[in-house]
N, C-alpha and C positions, 0 to 999 in steps of 0.2 A: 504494500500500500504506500503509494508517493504523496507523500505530501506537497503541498502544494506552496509557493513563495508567494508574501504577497507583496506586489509592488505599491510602494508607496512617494506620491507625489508632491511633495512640499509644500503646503499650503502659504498663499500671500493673504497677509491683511487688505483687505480691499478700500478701507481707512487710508494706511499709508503710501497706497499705489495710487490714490485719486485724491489727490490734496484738496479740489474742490466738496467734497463730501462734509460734512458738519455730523457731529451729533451732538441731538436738541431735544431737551425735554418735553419742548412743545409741539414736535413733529409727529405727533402721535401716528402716521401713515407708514414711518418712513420706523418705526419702534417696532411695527407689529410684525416688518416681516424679521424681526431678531428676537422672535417668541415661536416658542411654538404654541401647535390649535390649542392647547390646556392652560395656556398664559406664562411658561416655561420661560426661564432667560434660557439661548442655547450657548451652551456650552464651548469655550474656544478652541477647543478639540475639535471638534467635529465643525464648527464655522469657520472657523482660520484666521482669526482677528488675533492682533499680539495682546500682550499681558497689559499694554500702555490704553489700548483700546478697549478692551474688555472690561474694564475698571471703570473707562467714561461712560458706557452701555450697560454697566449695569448701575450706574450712580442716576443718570438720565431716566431709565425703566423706572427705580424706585420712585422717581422725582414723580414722574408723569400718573405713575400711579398713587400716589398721594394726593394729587390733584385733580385723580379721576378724572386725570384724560384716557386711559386705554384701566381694562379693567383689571384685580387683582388675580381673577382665576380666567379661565376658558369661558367658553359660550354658557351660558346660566340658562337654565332647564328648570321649566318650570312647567 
């Protein structure tokens, strides 16, 4: 049984590649897609943002959700 290598492709911050980009806590549009459907911050593993970005993306989430611009869970069922 062969195992199998996996190829791994270096992730870029898409922050530090597009210097026109901002993160705002009042962009609630531009927050939602750095959530997932459950209201998740993702993770910068799996997004590719650095450690310098990740920290202004989740300071801005918390902001915005304080101020109920974007909600604290996922879609609400009721």
């Amino acid at each position: 049984m062969a195992l199998r290598k996996r190829i791994f492709r270096p992730r870029v911050c898409k922050f530090c590649t597009e210097k026109d980009l901002t993160i705002d806590y009042k962009d609630a549009r531009a927050l939602r897609s750095l959530l997932t459907e459950r209201g998740k911050i993702i993770p910068r593993r799996i997004y590719g943002t650095c450690a310098k970005h990740q920290r202004q993306i989740t300071e801005a989430v918390k902001r915005a959700r304080h101020l109920a611009l974007i909600p604290y869970s996922g879609q609400t069922q009721y």
